[in-house]
C-alpha positions in Angstrom: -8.8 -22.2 2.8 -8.6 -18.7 4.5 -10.3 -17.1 0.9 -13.3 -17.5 -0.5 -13.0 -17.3 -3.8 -16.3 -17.1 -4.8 -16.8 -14.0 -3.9 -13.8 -12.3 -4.9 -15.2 -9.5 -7.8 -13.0 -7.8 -10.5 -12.0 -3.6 -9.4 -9.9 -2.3 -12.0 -9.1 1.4 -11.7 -9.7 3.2 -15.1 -6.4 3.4 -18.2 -5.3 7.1 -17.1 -2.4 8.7 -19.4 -1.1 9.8 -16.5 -0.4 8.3 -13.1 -1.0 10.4 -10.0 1.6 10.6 -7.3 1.3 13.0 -4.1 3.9 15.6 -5.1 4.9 15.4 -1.1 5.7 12.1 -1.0 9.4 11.2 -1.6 11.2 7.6 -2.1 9.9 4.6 -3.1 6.1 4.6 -3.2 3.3 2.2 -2.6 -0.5 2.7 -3.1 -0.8 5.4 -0.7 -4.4 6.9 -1.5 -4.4 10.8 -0.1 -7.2 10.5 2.1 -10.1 8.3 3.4 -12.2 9.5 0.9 -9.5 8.9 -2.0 -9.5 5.4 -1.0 -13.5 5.0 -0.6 -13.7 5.7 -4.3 -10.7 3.9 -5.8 -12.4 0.7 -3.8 -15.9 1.0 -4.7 -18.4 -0.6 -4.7 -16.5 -3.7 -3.3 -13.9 -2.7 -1.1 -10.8 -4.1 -3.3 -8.6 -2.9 -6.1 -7.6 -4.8 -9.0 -8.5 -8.1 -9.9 -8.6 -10.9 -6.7 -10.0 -12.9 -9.2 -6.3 -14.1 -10.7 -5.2 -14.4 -7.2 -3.8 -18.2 -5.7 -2.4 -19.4 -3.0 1.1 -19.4 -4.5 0.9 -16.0 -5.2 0.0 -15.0 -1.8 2.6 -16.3 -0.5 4.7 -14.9 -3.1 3.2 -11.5 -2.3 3.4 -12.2 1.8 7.4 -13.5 1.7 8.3 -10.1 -0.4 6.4 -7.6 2.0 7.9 -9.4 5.1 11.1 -9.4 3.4 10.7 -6.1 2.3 9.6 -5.0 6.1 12.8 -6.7 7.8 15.4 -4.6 5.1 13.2 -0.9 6.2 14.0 -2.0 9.9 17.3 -3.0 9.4 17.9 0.7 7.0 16.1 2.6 9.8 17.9 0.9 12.5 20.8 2.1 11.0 19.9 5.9 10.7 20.9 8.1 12.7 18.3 9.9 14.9 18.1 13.2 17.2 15.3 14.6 19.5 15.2 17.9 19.4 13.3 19.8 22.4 9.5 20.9 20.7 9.3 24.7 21.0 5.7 26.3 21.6 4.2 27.8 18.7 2.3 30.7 20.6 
């Protein structure tokens, strides 16, 4: 009820042999585009990536109980880490 359907469209990316990852990045990784402008392109001309099309409402909430799930473990690992504030020293 909260998705049109209708006008979900189809966005796949193009097969690349290779997949690209920002070399900086470290850990698990997520779509993390490396810029606005990264993302503007990967989304056109509709705004999504991938295919909405195949999605359902059992699926979203598949999808929505993993990322909270998901969420609540990063809290629980960062609340658990160690952390000290160091004074910031001028750069000039």
């Amino acid at each position: 009820e909260l998705v049109d359907m209708k006008k979900a469209v189809r966005n796949l990316p193009p097969k690349k042999k290779f997949h690209i990852a920002d070399p900086y990045l470290q850990g698990d990784r997520v779509f993390t585009p490396s810029s606005l402008e990264g993302f503007r392109k990967a989304t056109e001309p509709s705004g999504v990536t991938g295919d909405p099309t195949l999605s359902t409402a059992e699926k979203g909430k598949r999808l929505h109980k993993a990322l909270v799930d998901n969420l609540v473990e990063l809290v629980h690992l960062a609340r658990k880490e160690k952390v000290s504030l160091k004074p910031v020293t001028p750069c000039f």
